[in-house]
N, C-alpha and C positions, 0 to 999 in steps of 0.2 A: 467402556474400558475393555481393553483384550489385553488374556492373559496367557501364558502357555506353558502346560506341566510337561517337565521331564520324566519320564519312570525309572529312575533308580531301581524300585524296587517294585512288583507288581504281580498281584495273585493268580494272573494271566498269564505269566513268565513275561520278563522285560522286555522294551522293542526302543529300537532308538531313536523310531519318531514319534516327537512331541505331541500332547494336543494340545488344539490350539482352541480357544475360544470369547466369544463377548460377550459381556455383559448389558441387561437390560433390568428393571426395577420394574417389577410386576404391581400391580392395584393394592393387594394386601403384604406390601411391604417385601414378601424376597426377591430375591436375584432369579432370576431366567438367563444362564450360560447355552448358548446357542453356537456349537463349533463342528469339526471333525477329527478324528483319530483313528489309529488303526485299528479293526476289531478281530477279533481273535476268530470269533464265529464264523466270520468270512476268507480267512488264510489273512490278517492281517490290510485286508484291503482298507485305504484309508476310508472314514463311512459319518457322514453326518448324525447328529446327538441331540438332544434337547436334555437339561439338568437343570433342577429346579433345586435353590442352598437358601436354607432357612439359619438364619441366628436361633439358636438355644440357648437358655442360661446353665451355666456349669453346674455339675452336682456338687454341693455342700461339701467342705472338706479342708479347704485352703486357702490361702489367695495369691501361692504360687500357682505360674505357667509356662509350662516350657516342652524342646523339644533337642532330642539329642543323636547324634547319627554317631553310630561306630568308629571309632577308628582305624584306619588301615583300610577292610576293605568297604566301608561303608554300606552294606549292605542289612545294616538292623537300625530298625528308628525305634527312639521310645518317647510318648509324650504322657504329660501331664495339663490336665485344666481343672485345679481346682483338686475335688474328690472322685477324677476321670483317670485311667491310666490305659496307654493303650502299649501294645509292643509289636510292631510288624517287619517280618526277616526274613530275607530272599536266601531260602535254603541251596544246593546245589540240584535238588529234585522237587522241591516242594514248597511251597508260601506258608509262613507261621506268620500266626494273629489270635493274641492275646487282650482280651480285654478286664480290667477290674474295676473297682468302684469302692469308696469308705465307706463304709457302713459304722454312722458314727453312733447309734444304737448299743453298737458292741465292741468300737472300738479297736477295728481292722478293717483291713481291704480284706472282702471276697469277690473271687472269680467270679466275673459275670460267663464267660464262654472260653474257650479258646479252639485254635484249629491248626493240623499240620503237629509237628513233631516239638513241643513249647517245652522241652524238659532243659533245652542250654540258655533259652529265652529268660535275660531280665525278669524279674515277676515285681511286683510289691508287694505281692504276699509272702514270697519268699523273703524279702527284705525284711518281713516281721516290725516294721514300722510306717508310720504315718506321712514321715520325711525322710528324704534319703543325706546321710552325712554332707553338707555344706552345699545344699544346694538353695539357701537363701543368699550364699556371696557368688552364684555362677555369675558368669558375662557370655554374651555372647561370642562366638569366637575361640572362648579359651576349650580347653583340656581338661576335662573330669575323670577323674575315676570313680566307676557305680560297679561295687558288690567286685573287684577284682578285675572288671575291665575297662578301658580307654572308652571315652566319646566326646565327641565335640557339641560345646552348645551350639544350635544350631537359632533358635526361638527363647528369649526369657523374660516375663513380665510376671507384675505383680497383677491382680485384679483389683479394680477397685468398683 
């Protein structure tokens, strides 16, 4: 299988060529992506890769999954798997990345990290809840609004 990512958005600053890569199934079950992209370290020069993508199972929390891009200038994604939440946004000088986790213990998300300037970033800590207002009837496709502003579903599934 070959696949090929656009960068929208990317903690490298964005480039508008693609990577491109194949896939091959390794002995103990991952994926071995074998492509090239352009790398930053080199001025962008396109540069062959080897990435190795293991299946995880989701942390505890839900069995919503989904993923949502800004609207307008699409430059902020937020996703959720489960009791995962992440938020990454292509600032005009800097890459923000947010990550949290439910910590069902006590019954909130806490911050696992974050990086870059995360004070306009989505949070779901800041949401102060566990789900975000009507996001068990999204669809793909449609128009949300999360905490006051637009996004587009992009990804939505149930786990099971």
């Amino acid at each position: 299988m070959k696949c090929r990512w656009v960068h929208i958005i990317d903690s490298n600053s964005a480039h508008a060529t693609p990577d491109e890569g194949s896939f091959s199934k390794l002995p103990n079950g991952d994926d071995l992506e074998i492509g090239s992209m352009p790398c930053p370290e080199k001025g962008g020069v396109i540069t062959p890769y080897e990435e190795v993508w293991r299946k995880i199972p989701p942390s505890p929390g839900s069995d919503l999954s989904w993923i949502l891009q800004s609207f307008g200038d699409g430059k902020t994604f937020i996703g959720r798997i489960g009791g995962g939440f992440i938020a990454l946004k292509q600032g005009e000088k800097e890459f923000v990345a947010v990550n949290e986790t439910w910590d069902s213990s006590q019954g909130k998300w806490m911050r696992k990290y974050a990086i870059g300037e995360s004070e306009g970033c989505l949070s779901m800590v800041s949401a102060a809840s566990r789900t975000l207002p009507g996001e068990e009837e999204w669809a793909i496709g449609a128009t949300v609004e999360v905490l006051g502003e637009k996004y587009v579903v992009k990804a939505f599934e149930r786990l099971t």
